[in-house]
BADRENLUM-238056 format. One record per residue (C-alpha): x, y, z; residue number from 1; residue in three letters. Coordinates in steps of 0.05 Angstrom, whole numbers, m for minus. Layout:
# residues N
((X Y Z) NUM "ALA")
...
//
This chain:
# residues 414
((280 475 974) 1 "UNK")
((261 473 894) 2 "UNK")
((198 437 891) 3 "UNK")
((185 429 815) 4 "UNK")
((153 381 772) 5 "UNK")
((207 346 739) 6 "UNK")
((273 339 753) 7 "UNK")
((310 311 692) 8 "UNK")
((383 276 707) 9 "UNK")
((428 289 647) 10 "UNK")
((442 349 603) 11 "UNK")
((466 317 546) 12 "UNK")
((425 326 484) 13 "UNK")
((377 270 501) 14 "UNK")
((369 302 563) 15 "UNK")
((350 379 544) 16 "UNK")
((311 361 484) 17 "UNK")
((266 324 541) 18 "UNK")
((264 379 591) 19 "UNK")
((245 425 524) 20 "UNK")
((185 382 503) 21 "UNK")
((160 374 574) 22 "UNK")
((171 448 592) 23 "UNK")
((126 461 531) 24 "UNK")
((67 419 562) 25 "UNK")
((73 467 625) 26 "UNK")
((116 424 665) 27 "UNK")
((161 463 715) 28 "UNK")
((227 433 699) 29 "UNK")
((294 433 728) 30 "UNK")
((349 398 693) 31 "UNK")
((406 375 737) 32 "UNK")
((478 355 711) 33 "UNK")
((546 354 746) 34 "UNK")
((576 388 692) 35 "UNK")
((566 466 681) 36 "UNK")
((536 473 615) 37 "UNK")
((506 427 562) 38 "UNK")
((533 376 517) 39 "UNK")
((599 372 559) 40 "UNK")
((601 302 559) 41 "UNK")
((584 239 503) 42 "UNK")
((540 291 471) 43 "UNK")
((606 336 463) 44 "UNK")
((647 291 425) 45 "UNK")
((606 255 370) 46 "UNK")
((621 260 289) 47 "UNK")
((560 308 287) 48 "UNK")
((504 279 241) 49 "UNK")
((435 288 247) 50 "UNK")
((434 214 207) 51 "UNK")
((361 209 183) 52 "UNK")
((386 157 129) 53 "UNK")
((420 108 182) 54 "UNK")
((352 69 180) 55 "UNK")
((391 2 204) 56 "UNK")
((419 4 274) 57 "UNK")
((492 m19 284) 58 "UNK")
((489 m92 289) 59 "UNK")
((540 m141 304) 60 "UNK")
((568 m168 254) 61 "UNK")
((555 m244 233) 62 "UNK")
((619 m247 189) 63 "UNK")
((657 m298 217) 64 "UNK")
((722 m275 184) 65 "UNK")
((716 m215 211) 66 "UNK")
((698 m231 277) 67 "UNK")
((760 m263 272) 68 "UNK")
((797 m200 260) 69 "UNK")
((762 m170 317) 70 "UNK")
((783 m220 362) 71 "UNK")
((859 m212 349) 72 "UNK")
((849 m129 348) 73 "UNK")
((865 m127 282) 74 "UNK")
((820 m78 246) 75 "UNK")
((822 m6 257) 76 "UNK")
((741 1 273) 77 "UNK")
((736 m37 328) 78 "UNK")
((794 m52 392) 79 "UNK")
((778 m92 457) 80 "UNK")
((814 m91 523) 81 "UNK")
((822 m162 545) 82 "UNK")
((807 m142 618) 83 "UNK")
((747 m117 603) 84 "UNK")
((723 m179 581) 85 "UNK")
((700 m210 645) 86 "UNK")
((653 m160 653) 87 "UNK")
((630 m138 576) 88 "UNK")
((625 m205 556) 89 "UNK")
((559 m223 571) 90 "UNK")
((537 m161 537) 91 "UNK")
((573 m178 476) 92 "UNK")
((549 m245 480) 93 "UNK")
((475 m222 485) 94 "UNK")
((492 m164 427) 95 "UNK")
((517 m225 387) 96 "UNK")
((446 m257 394) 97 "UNK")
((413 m202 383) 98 "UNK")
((440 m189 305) 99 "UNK")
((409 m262 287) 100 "UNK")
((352 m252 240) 101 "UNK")
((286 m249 275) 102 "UNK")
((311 m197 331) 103 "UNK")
((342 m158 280) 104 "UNK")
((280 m152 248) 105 "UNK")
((245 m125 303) 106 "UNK")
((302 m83 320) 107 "UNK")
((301 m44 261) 108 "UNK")
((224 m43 256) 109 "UNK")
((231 m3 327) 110 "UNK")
((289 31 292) 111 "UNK")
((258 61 236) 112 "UNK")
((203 105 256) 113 "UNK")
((255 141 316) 114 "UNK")
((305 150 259) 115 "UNK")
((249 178 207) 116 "UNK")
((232 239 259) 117 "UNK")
((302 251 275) 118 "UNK")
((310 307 224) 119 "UNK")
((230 333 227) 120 "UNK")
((240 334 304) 121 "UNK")
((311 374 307) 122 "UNK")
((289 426 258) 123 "UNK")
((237 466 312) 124 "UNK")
((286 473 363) 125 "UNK")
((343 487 313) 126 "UNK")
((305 551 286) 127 "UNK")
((277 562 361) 128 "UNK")
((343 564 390) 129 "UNK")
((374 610 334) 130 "UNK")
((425 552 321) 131 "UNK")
((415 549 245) 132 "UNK")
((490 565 229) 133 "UNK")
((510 504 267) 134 "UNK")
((469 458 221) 135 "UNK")
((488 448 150) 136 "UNK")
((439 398 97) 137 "UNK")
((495 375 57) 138 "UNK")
((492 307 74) 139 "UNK")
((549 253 80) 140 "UNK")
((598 215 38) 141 "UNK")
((613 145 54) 142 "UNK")
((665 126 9) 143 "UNK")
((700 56 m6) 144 "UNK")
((779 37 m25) 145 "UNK")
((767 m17 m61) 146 "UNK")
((723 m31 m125) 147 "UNK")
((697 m92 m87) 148 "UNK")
((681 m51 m35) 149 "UNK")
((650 1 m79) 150 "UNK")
((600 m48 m115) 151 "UNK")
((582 m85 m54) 152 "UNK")
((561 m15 m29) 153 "UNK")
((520 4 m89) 154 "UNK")
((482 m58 m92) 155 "UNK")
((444 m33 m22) 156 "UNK")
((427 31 m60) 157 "UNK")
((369 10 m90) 158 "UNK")
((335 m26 m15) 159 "UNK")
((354 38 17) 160 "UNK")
((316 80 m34) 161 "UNK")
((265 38 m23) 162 "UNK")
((254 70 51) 163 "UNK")
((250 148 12) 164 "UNK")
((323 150 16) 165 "UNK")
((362 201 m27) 166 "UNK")
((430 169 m54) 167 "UNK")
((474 188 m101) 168 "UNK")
((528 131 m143) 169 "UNK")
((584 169 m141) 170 "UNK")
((637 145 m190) 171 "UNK")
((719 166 m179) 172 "UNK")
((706 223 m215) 173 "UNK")
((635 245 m188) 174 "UNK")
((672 245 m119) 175 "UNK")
((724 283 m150) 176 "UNK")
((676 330 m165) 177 "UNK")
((636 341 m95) 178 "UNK")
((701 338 m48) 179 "UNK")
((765 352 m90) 180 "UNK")
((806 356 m25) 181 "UNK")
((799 278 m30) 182 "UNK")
((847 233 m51) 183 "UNK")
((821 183 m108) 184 "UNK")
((789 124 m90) 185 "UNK")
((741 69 m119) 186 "UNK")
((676 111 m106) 187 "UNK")
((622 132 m55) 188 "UNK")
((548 141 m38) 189 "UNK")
((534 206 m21) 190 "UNK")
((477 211 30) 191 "UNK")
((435 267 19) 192 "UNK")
((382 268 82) 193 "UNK")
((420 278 128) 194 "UNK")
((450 348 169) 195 "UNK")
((512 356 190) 196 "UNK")
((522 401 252) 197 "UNK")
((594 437 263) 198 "UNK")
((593 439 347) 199 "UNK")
((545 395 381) 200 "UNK")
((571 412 439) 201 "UNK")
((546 478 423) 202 "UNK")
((484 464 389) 203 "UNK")
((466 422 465) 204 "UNK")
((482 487 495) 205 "UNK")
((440 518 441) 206 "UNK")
((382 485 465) 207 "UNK")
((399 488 545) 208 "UNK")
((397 567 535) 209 "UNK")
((323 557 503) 210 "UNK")
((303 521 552) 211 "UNK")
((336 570 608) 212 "UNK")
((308 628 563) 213 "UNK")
((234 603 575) 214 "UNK")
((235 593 640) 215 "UNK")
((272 532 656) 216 "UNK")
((320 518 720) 217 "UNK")
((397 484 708) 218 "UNK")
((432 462 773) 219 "UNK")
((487 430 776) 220 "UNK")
((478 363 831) 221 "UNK")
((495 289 838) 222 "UNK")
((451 241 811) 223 "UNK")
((473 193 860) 224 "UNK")
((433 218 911) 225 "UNK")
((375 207 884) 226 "UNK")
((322 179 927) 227 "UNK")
((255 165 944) 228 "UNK")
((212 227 986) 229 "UNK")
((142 228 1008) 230 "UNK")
((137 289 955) 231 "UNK")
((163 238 899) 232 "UNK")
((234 241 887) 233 "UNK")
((294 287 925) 234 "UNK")
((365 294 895) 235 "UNK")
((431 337 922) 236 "UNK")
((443 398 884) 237 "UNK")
((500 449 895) 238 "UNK")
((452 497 923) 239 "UNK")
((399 446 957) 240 "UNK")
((362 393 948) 241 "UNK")
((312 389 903) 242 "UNK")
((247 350 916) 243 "UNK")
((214 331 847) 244 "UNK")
((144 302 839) 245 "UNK")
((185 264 779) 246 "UNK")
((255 243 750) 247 "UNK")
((265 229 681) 248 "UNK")
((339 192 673) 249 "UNK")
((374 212 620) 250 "UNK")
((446 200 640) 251 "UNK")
((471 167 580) 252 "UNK")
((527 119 600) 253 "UNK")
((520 130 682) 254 "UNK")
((445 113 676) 255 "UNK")
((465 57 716) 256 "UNK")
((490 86 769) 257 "UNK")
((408 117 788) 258 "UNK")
((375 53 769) 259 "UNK")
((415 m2 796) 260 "UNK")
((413 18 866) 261 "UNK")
((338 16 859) 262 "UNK")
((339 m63 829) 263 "UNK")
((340 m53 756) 264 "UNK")
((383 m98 717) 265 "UNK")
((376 m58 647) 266 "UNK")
((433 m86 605) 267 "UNK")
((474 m23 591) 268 "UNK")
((534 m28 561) 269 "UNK")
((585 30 524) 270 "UNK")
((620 28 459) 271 "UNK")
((682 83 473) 272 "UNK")
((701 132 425) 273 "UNK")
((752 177 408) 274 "UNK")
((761 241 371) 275 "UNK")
((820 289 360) 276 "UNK")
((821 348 306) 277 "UNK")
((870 373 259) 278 "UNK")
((884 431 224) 279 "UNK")
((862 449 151) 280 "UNK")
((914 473 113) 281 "UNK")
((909 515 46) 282 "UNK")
((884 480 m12) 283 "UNK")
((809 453 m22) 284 "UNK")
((769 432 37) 285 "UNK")
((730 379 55) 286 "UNK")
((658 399 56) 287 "UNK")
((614 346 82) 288 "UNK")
((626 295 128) 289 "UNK")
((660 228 100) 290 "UNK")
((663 159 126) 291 "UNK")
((725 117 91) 292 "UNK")
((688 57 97) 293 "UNK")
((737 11 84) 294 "UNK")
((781 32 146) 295 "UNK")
((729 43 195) 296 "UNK")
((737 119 223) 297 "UNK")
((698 194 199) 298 "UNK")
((718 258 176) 299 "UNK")
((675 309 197) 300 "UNK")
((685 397 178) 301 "UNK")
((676 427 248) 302 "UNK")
((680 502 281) 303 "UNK")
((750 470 306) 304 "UNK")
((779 441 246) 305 "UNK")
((770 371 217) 306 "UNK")
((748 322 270) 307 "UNK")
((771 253 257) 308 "UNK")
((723 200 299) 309 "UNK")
((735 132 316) 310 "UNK")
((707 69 317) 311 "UNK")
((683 32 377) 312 "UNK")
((726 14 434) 313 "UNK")
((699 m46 482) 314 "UNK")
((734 m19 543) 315 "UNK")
((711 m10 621) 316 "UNK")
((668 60 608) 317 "UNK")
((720 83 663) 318 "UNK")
((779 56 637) 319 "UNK")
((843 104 621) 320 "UNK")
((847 118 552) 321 "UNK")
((881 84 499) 322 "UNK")
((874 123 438) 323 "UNK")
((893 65 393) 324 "UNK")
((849 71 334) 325 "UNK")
((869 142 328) 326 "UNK")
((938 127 321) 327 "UNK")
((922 71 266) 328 "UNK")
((866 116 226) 329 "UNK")
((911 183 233) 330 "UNK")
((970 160 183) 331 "UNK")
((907 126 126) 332 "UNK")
((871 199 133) 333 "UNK")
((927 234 125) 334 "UNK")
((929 194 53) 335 "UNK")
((854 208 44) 336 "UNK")
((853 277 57) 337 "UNK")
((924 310 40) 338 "UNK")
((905 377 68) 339 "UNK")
((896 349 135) 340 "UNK")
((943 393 181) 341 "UNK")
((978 393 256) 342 "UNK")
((935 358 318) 343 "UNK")
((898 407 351) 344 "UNK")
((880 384 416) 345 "UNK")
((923 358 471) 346 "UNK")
((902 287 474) 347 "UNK")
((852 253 437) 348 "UNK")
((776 260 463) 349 "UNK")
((744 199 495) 350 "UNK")
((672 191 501) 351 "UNK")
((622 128 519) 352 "UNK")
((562 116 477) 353 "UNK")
((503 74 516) 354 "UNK")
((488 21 482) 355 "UNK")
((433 m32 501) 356 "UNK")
((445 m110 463) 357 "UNK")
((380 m100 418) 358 "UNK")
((414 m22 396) 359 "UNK")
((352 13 419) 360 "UNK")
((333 57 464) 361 "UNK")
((299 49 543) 362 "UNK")
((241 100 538) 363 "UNK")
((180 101 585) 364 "UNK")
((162 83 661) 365 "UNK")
((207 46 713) 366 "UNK")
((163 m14 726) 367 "UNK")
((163 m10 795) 368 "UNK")
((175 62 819) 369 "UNK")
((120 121 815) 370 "UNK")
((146 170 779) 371 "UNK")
((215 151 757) 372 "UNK")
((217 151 681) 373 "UNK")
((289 125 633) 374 "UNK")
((312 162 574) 375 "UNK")
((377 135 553) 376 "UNK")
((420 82 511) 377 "UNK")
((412 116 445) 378 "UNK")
((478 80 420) 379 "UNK")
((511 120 361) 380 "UNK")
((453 155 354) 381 "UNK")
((443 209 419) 382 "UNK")
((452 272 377) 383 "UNK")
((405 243 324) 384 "UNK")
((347 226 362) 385 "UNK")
((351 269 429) 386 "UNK")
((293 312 398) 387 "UNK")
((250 250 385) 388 "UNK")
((256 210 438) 389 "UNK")
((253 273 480) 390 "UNK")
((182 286 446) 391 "UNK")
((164 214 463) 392 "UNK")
((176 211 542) 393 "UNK")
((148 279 548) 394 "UNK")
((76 249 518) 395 "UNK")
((86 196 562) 396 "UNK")
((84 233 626) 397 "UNK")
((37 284 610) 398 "UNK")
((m13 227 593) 399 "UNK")
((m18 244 516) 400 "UNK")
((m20 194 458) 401 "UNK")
((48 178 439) 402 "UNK")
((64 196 373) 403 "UNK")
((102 131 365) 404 "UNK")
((90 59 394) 405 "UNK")
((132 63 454) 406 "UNK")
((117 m13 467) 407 "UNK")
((194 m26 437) 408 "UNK")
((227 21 481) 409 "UNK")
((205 m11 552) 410 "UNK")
((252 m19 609) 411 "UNK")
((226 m88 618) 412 "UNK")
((235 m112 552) 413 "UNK")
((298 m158 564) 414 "UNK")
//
């Protein structure tokens, strides 16, 4: 029987970068997924960006046209089931109520300093782990169709610059200019702090064989099992049980799965995704990842090919998949990006981001267990802040003074 210090549930991003920091405050960690390697699962499928500029979480919208529009399924960013809504209704409704002003001001105040030490906290374990040709400092392109559109986006230039933002106005032919392989539109921002990253699957793994490199342990075991032990906390593993003076959760979308059973009625919910990559065929390339703004989906260069991403889907997080919104953005990026070739995968991907009504994080202590500790509901942004947040819980259980307020982040919060 392994006997270690910590046993972190979940090797997604979120979930290495944690095991990493606490490993390097002498923990003995073991990291324990049901998948067999890294990154295999939300953390696999995202439209890779390190986003340090995405200071303002994803809010729901207040527009009531366009919640119309929603309702009736009618815009490519966003698709509902209709029998899901017995269930993620009451999450939407609180989501709703949480974009009014005053808790989207605190929302974003909590936000801000997580996003700030995205990039700062990724770049250690990037040149640790020898993953440096995975990341590229490019930035992104969010570009709009119309010139309505266009100005409405420039006019938030100038706030966003206020928070040390680099931006760049690009005009029809300034975009021309940077990504030729575009079709023209009205113009784009071009966001210049952020990294792109070409496999996050891969850079996960990246990190998994750092951790594994200095000394970690990866099992693969069923976080179901968890439960209490006189010697803290025991969970099934493939090749025993492990008995772990603490658990850090850090299962993503199936965090509730660990802390339901055990009374806690966090309000997790899941945005779905899907991706699906195509071929790039001979002529110029896109070179940075590009948001058409206007339609509500992401083209991102990867190792593959060009991955298009989705949207959110308000589905059951189990549900079968229903790759709508690829369908609808496929033939409109096609238009965008003329060099955009053959499908490349079988079926589209589908993934579940965690999402929690106020679109931040649960970080910190379970109120009423010793030594259970949550590290999940990043939202959009798990590849993004992994490293941070990661950094966080680890000062948290080894007693240190957090770098951040984690007052925000508590599981007890709603």
């Amino acid at each position: 029987m392994r006997k270690p210090d910590v046993c972190v549930l979940g090797a997604g991003i979120v979930g290495v970068s944690a095991a990493l920091h606490l490993q390097a405050r002498g923990r003995d960690v073991v990291l324990l997924d049901r998948r067999a390697g890294a990154g295999l699962e939300t953390s696999f499928g995202n439209a890779g960006l390190i986003e340090r500029s995405s200071i303002y979480p994803y809010f729901f919208p207040r527009d009531a046209l366009k919640i119309l529009k929603y309702a009736c399924n009618l815009l490519p960013e966003a698709h509902y089931h209709l029998s899901a809504l017995p269930s993620a209704g009451p999450w939407l409704w609180r989501y709703f109520r949480a974009a009014a002003p005053a808790p989207m001001a605190q929302s974003f105040a909590a936000f801000r300093p997580l996003i700030e030490n995205s990039l700062s906290e990724h770049a250690p374990l990037i040149e640790a782990a020898g993953a440096r040709e995975l990341v590229h400092y490019g930035g992104w392109i969010k570009l709009f169709r119309s010139p309505r559109t266009f100005d409405a986006g420039a006019a938030t230039v100038d706030r966003l610059r206020g928070f040390g933002l680099s931006i760049d106005i690009l005009d029809t032919a300034a975009l021309a200019e940077r990504e030729p392989a575009l079709a023209p539109t009205s113009g784009a921002l071009h966001f210049n702090d952020t990294a792109g990253v070409r496999d996050p699957g891969a850079l996960s793994q990246a990190y998994l064989d750092l951790f594994l490199a200095r000394g970690g342990r990866f099992v693969a075991g069923d976080a179901c099992t968890l439960a209490a032990d006189p010697g803290g906390w025991r969970v099934g593993a493939e090749d025993g049980p492990i008995v772990a003076r603490e658990v850090l959760v850090a299962l993503g979308p199936w965090s509730d799965i660990v802390y339901r059973p055990l009374g806690y009625k966090i309000p997790l919910g899941v945005k779905r995704g899907y991706h699906m990559h195509y071929a790039q065929e001979s002529g110029a390339a896109l070179t940075r990842p590009t948001l058409d703004a206007d339609t509500g989906y992401l083209l991102a260069p990867m190792a593959r090919g060009i991955r298009l991403t989705t949207g959110a889907e308000f589905a059951l997080r189990d549900a079968p998949s229903t790759p709508t919104q690829v369908d609808r953005c496929e033939p409109v990026a096609r238009a965008l990006l003329p060099g955009l070739g053959q499908r490349l995968d079988p079926a589209p991907w589908l993934g579940a981001r965690p999402c929690l009504p106020d679109m931040l994080p649960v970080i910190g202590p379970a109120p009423r267990h010793k030594g259970l500790w949550f590290d999940f509901g990043h939202a959009h942004h798990g590849l993004t802040l992994g490293p941070a947040t990661g950094r966080l819980i680890a000062e948290l259980m080894a007693g240190e003074s957090p770098y951040l307020d984690p007052g925000p982040y508590r599981a007890d919060r709603f």
